[in-house]
C-alpha positions as CSV (number, residue, x, y, z in Angstrom):
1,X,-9.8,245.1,-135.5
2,X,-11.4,247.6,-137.9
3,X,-11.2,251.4,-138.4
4,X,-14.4,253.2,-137.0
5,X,-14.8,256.9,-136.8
6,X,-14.5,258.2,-133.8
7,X,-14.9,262.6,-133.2
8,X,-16.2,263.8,-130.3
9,X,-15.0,267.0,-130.7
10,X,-18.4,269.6,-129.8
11,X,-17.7,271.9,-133.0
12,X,-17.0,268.5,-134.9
13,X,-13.4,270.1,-135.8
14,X,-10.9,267.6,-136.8
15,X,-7.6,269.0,-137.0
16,X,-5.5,270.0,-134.3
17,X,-6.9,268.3,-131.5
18,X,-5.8,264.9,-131.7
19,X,-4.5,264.4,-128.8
20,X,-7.6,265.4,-127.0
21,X,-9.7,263.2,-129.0
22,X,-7.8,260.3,-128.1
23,X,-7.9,260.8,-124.6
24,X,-11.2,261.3,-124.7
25,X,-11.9,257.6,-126.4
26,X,-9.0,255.7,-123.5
27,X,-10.1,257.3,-120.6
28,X,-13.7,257.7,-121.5
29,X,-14.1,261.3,-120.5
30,X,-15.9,264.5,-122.3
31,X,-13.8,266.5,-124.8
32,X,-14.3,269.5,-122.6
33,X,-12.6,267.7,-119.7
34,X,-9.9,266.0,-121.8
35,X,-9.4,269.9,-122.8
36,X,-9.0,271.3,-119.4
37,X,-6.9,268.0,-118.2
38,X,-4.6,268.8,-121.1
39,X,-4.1,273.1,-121.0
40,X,-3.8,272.2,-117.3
41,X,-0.7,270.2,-117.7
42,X,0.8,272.6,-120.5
43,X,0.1,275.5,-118.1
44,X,1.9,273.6,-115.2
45,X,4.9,272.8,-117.7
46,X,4.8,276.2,-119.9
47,X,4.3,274.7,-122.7
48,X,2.0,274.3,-125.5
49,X,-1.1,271.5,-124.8
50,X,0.6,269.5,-128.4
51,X,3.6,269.4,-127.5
52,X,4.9,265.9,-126.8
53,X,6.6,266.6,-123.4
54,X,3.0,267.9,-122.2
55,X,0.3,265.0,-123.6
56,X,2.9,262.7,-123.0
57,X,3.6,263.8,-119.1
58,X,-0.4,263.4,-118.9
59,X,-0.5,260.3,-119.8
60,X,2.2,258.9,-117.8
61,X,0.3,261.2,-114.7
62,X,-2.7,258.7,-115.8
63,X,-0.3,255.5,-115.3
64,X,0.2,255.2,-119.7
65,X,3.8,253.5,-120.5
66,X,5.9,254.8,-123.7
67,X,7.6,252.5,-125.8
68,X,9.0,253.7,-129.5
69,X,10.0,252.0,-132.4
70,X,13.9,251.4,-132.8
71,X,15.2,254.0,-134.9
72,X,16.5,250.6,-137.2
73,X,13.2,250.9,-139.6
74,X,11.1,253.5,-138.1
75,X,9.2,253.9,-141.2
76,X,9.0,250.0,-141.8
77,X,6.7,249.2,-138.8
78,X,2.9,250.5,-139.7
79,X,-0.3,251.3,-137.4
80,X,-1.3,248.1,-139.0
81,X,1.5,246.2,-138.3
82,X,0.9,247.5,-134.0
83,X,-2.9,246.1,-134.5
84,X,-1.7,243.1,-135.8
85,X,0.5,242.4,-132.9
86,X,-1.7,244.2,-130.4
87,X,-4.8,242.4,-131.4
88,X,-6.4,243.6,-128.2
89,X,-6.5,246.5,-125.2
90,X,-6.6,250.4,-125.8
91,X,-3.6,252.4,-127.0
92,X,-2.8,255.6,-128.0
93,X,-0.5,255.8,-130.9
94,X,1.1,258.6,-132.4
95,X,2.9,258.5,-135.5
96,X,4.7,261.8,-136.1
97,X,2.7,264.0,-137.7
98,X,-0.9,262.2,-135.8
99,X,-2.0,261.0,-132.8
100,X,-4.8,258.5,-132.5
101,X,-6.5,256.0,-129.9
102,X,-6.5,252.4,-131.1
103,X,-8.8,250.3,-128.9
């Protein structure tokens, strides 16, 4: 597995939108309708369209599963490290401060 760029964002902005970006690459849909799917939820939950509780009630709406790192070595466990052992599928990862589609 190897890094390729991936921005499908109109404007070809990169910061702020993560989220909608990697939807766009799992569930191979526009970023204008990622966009709407996404301010539709936070407007259903009042809350912002970044906010964990929102992107992450999506994609469980879309049939995604969580799972997080134990809080043992949080910081020992790299987006590598999930490649290595993921070698194949799509995924959305997000890393704290990120949030990016790994497919």
């Amino acid at each position: 597995m190897s890094y390729v760029f991936y921005n499908p964002n109109p404007g070809k902005k990169y910061v702020g939108d993560c989220v909608i970006r990697a939807i766009t690459k799992t569930q191979n849909i526009s970023w204008e309708q990622a966009f709407v799917e996404i301010i539709t939820e936070a407007f259903r939950l009042y809350d912002m369209p970044s906010s964990n509780y929102v992107w992450g009630s999506y994609l469980r709406s879309k049939g995604y599963k969580r799972n997080n790192l134990p809080d043992a070595c949080p910081d020992c466990y790299t987006v590598d490290d999930f490649c290595m052992d993921h070698p194949t599928g799509e995924f959305i990862v997000a890393t704290g401060t990120h949030v990016a589609a790994i497919s």
